[in-house]
N, C-alpha and C positions, 0 to 999 in steps of 0.2 A: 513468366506468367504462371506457369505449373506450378512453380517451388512457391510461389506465393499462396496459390490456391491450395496448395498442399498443406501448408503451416496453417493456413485457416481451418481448414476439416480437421488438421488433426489436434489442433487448440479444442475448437468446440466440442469433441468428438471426448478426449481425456478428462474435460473437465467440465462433462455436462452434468456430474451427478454431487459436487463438490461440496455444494451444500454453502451455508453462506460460510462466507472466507472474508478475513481481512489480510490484506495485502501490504507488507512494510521493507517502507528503501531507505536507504542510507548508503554511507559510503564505504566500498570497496577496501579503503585502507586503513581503517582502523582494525586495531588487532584486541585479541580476548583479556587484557589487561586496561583497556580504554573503558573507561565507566559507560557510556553511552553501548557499547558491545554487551557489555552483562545487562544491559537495561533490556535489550531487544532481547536478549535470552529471556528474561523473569515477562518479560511484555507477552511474548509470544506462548510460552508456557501457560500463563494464567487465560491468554484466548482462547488457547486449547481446553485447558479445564473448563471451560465454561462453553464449548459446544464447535469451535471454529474451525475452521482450516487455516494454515497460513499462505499465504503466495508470498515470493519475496522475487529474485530476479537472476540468483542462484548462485551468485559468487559467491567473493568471501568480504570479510568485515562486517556489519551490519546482517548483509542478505545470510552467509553462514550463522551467525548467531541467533537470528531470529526460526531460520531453518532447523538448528541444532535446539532449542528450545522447544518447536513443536515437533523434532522425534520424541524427545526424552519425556516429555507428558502422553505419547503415546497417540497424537494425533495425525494428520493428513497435513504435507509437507512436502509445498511445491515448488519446484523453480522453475522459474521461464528464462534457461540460458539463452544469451544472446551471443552468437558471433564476432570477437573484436580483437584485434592487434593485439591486444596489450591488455593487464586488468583481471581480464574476465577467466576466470579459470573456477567450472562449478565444485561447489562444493561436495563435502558426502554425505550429507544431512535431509537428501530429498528423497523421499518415499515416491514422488510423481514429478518426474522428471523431463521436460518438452524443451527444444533446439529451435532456434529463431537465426535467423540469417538477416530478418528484415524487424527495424524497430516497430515499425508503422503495424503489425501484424501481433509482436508482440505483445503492444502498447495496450491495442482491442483487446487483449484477452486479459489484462490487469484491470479494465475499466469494466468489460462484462461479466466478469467471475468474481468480482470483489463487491463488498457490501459499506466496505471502508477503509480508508488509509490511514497509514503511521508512518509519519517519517521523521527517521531517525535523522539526526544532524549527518550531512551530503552534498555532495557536490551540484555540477550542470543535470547530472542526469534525475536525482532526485526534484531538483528545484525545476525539471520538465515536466514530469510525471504531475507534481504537484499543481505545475501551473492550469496542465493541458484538465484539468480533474475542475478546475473552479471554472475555465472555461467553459467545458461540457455544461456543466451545471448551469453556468449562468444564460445561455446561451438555450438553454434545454432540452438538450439533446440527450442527455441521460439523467435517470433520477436522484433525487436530491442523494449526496452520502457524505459522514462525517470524515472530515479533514484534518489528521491530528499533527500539530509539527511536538514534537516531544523536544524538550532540554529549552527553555525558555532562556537560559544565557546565550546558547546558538542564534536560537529564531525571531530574540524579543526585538530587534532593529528592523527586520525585514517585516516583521509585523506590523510596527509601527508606525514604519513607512507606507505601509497599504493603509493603513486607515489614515494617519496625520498628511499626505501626500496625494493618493489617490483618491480618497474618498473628497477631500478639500479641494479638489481642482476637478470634481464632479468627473473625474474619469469611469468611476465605479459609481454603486450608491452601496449605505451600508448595507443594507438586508443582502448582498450580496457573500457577506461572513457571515450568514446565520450559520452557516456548518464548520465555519474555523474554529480550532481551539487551540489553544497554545497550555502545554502541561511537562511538570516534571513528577508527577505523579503515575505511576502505570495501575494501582486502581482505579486511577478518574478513566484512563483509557479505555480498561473495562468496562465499567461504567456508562461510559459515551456509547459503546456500541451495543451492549445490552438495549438500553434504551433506544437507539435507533432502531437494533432489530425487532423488537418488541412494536415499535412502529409500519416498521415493513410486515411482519407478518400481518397484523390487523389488516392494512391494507390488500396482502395475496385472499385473506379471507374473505372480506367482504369485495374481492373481484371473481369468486368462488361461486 
């Protein structure tokens, strides 16, 4: 109960002044020669340029590349290591660096320090993160934020499937993807979250 209470205060605690961030997963095994890996570099870089943090999850493949993109633009670059057998070994690419034992604790602090997601093509854990983020939303429990799955040859079935399957057997309704995007483009990504934040802030203002 301590080490849990502990990962919380010291989550909120690092990463109270972070400033908006977006947050990008993918998977662990792709290496810096995989096109999707140079994509999370140039993704991550251009967030940075334009005002962001990144969170990623601190390994390597994906989380290393998107990490290593917002050292090198000179930004705030973070990982939330997690605890695991196998896989996970952080990378050297994090300027703020925080240790999880427990996913469930992690998890809260990718949903409350993040303004938006990118996910890169990945495995069970990406397609958690992803899932657990449309639930929140739909269910609303957290404020709306955009949902980027990047590489449309990866994600165009699983998308499809949500709309030609879910949405057709009234499991979902559509408005339910007003925040999904599907792109192989990393200035739309930009783009997406600009515009949202641009959103969020109108709103901190007139809550002001």
């Amino acid at each position: 109960m301590f080490r849990i209470i502990s990962e919380f205060t010291e989550g909120f605690d690092k990463l109270a002044d972070i400033g908006f961030a977006i947050s990008v997963f993918g998977s662990a095994r792709l290496k810096p020669d995989n096109a999707y890996y140079q994509h999370a570099h140039d993704i991550a870089h251009r967030l940075v340029d334009h005002g962001y943090a990144i969170i990623t999850g601190g390994g390597g493949g994906i989380m290393e590349a998107a990490n290593k993109g917002a050292v090198e633009a000179g930004g705030k670059s973070v990982g939330l290591n997690i605890q695991l057998p196998h896989e996970q070994l952080p990378n050297n690419f994090q300027n703020l660096r925080l240790e999880f034992r427990y996913f469930f604790a992690r998890k809260v602090m990718f949903v409350k320090h993040s303004m938006g997601y990118v996910c890169m093509p990945g495995g069970f854990g990406t397609l958690d993160e992803f899932f657990e983020a449309l639930t929140l939303m739909q269910t609303e429990k957290i404020y709306p934020l955009p949902l980027i799955l990047f590489g449309s040859e990866y994600w165009r079935e699983l998308h499809t499937w949500i709309k030609n399957t879910m949405i057709k057997n009234d499991t979902i309704v559509s408005s339910d993807l007003n925040l999904l995007y599907l792109t192989d483009d990393p200035a739309e990504v930009v783009d997406i979250m600009n515009k949202h934040r641009a959103w969020k802030q109108q709103k901190i203002d007139e809550a002001q």
